[in-house]
C-alpha positions in Angstrom: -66.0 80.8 248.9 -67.9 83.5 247.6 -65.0 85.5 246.2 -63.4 82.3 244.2 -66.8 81.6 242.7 -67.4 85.5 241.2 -63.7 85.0 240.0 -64.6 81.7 238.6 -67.1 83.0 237.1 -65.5 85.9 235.8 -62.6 83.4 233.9 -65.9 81.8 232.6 -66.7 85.0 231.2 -63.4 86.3 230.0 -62.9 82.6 227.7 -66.6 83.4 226.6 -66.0 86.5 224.8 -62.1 85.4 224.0 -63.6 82.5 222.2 -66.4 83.9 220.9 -63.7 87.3 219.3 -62.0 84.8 218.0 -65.0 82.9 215.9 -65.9 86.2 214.6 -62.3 87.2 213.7 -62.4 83.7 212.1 -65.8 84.1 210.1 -64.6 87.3 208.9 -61.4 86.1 207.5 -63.4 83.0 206.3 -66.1 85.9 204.1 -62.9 87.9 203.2 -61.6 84.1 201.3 -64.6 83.5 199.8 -65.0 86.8 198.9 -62.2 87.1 197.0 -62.7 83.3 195.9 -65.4 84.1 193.7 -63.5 86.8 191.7 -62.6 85.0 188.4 -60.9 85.9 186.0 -61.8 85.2 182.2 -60.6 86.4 178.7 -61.6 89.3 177.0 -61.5 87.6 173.1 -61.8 90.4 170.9 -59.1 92.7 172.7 -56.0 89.7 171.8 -53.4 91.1 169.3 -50.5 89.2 167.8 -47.3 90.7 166.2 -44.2 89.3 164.9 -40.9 90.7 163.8 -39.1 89.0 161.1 -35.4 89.4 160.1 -33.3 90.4 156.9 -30.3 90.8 155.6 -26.9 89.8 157.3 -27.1 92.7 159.7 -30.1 91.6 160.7 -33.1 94.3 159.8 -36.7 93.8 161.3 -39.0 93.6 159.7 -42.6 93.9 161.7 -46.1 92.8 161.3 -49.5 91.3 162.8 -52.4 89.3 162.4 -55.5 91.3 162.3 -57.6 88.2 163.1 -57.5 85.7 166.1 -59.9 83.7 167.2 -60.1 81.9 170.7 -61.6 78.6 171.3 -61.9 76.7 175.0 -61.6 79.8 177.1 -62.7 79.8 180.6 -62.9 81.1 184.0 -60.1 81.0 186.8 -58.9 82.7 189.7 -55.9 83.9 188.6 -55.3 85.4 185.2 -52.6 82.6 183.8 -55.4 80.6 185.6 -58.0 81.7 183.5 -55.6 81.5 180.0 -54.4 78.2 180.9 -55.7 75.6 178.0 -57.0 78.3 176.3 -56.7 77.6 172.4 -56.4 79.8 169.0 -56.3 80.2 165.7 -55.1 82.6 162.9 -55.9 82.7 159.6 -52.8 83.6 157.4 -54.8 85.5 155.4 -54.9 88.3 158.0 -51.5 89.0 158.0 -50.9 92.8 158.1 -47.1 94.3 157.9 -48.1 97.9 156.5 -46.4 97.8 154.0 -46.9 101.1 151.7 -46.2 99.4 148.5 -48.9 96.7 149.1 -46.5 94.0 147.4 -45.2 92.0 150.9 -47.9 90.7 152.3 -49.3 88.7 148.9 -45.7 87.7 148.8 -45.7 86.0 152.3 -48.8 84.5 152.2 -47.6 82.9 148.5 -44.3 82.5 149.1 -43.8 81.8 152.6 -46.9 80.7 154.3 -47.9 79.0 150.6 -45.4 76.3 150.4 -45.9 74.9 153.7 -48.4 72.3 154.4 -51.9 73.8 155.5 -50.5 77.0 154.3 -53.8 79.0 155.4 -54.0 78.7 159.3 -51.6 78.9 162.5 -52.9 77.4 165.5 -52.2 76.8 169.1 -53.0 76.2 173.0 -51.9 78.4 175.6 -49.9 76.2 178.3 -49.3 77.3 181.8 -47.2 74.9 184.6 -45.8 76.1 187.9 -46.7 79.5 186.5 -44.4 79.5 183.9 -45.8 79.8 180.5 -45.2 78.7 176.9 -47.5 78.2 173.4 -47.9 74.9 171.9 -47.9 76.5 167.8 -48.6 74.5 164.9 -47.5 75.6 162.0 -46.6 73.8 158.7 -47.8 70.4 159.9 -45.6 70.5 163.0 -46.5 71.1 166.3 -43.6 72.6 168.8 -43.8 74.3 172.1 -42.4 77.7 172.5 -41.4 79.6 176.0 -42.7 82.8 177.0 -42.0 85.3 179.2 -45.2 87.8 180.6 -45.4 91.2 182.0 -48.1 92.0 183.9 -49.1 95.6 182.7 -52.1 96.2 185.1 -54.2 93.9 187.2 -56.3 93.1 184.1 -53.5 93.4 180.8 -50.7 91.0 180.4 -47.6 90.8 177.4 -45.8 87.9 176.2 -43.3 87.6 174.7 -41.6 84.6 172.9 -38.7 83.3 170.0 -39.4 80.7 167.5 -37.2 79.3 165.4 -38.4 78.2 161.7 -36.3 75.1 161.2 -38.3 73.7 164.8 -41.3 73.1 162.2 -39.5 72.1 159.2 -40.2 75.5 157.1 -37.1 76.0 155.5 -38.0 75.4 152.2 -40.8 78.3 153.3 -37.7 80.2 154.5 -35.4 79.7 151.5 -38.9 80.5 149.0 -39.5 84.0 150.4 -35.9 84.6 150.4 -35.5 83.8 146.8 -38.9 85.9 146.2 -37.3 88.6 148.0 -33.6 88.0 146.9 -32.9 91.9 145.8 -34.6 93.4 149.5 -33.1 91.1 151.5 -29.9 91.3 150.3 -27.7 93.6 152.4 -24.4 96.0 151.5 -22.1 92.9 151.7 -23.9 91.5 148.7 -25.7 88.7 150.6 -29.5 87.7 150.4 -30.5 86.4 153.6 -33.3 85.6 155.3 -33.6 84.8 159.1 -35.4 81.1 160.7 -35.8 83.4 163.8 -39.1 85.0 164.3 -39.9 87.6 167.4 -43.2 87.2 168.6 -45.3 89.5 170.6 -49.2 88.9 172.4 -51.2 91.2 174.6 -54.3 89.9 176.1 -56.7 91.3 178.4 -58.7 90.0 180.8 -61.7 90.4 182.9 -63.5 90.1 186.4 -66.5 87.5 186.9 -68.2 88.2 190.2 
């Protein structure tokens, strides 16, 4: 009797310490989670930049550029970084278009006569849309609002680049696209004689982010 009660006791003792490894295993997976639960994520608004590359000529020539002014509305936390991008709206004034040009005579040409014959020629807006992790921009440009699909790198934990393709006749600017051409006939016109200007429009964003403990 004696030795069946010590090892009955011993069991006792054994499921004791079993259980109580196992709460402690338990809480500390539970502190890890919440740990890592209250990292969030948010933009950084002043370190977003927004190029484009344009297209000439029939053999296609780029021609780059960016928009040295961005501004983000209805950012906010999350616990990833699409997460935390997800809804996040923005706007650029036209005016802030930048293509380096040394001669100082494209951009006043663009913003008369591209951007100027549209409707609400002096702002581009948009939301940043994310859905099963794949992401696109909802741009309105020229009265007309149309979705375009990105693709992202992730650079570091904290950088991401999209990229994305729009296509000018989505938002009903080929009058805009037809007016710069015309403005532009002699430089965009290529060594088989013909002035052309491209719908198709390459863009580029890098954002970075930040972490909220």
């Amino acid at each position: 009797m004696k030795k069946l009660a010590f090892t009955f006791l011993c069991t006792l003792v054994i499921l004791f310490s079993s259980c109580k490894d196992t709460k402690k295993n338990q809480d500390n997976k539970d502190v890890e989670v919440a740990a890592k639960s209250s990292e969030m994520f948010s933009l950084i608004p002043d370190s977003t930049k927004v190029s484009f590359t344009a297209y000439k000529t029939t053999d296609k020539l780029p021609v780059g550029g960016t928009f040295k002014i961005i501004n983000i509305t209805d950012a906010h936390e999350g616990i990833t970084t699409l997460e935390a991008l997800n809804g996040t709206k923005f706007s650029i004034p036209v005016s802030s278009l930048f293509t380096n040009d040394p001669t100082g005579t494209r951009d006043p040409k663009l913003i008369e006569f591209f951007f100027g014959v549209m409707n609400n020629p002096e702002l581009i807006s948009g939301t940043f849309k994310v859905e099963n992790e794949k992401c696109s921009i909802d741009v309105t440009l020229n009265g007309e609002t149309q979705n375009i699909p990105l693709t992202y790198e992730t650079v570091d934990e904290n950088k991401l680049t999209f990229k994305g393709m729009m296509d000018l006749e989505n938002w009903n600017a080929m009058d805009a696209v037809a007016s710069i051409n015309k403005a532009c006939e002699v430089l965009h016109t290529g060594k088989d004689g013909i002035s052309k200007t491209w719908s198709e429009v390459a863009l580029q964003a890098e954002v970075m982010l930040q972490k909220n403990n």
